[in-house]
C-alpha positions, 0 to 999 in steps of 0.5 A, a space after each residue: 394120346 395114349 390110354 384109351 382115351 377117347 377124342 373129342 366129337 367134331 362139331 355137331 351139325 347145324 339144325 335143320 329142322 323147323 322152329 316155332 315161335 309162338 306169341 300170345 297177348 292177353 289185354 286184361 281190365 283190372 279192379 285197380 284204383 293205383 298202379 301199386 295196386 295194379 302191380 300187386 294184381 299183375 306181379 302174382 299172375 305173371 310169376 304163377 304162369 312163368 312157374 306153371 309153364 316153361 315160357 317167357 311171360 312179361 307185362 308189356 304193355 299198358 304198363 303206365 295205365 291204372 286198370 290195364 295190363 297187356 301180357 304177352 308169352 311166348 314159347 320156342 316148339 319144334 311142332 306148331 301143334 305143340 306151340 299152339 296148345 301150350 299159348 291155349 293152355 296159358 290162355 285158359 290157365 290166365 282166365 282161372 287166376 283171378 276172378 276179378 280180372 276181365 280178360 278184354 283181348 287175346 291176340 296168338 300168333 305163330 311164326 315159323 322160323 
């Protein structure tokens, strides 16, 4: 092709570099007399933490249980020191947003892929 047009780039090379996966699970006792309740405690949470941090925040577990909630994150790093204080930093930010909501269990793990 003519006109200085330039040509596509090849493929780029495959990523060799190290990738984090960090998990955290947060068990949380609830002032909850139904699940409507419950969810309408839950929802709020999971929504402020997945707009404060770039992570994926879900319910989990304990989902048909009246005064439970399991929570689980996890974020994608290139450096485990990185991973491991953002899972703090979530942790620390879910005991400020509720008072009211005792936090039972907190599970983190790191898994180097």
């Amino acid at each position: 092709m003519t006109g200085g047009v330039d040509s596509p780039p090849g493929p780029a090379a495959p990523y060799t570099g190290p990738v984090t996966i960090g998990v955290l699970l947060v068990t949380l006792r609830l002032p909850s007399r139904s699940l409507k309740e419950k969810r309408s405690i839950v929802r709020p949470i999971v929504e402020r933490l997945r707009n404060r941090f770039n992570a994926a925040i879900a319910e989990v577990g304990a989902l048909d249980t009246v005064g439970e909630s399991v929570i689980a994150a996890a974020i994608i790093s290139n450096d485990p020191r990185h991973a491991d204080a953002q899972l703090a930093a979530i942790a620390e930010a879910l005991r400020g947003l509720r008072a009211d909501a005792e936090l039972v269990d907190i599970e983190t793990d790191l898994i180097e892929y």
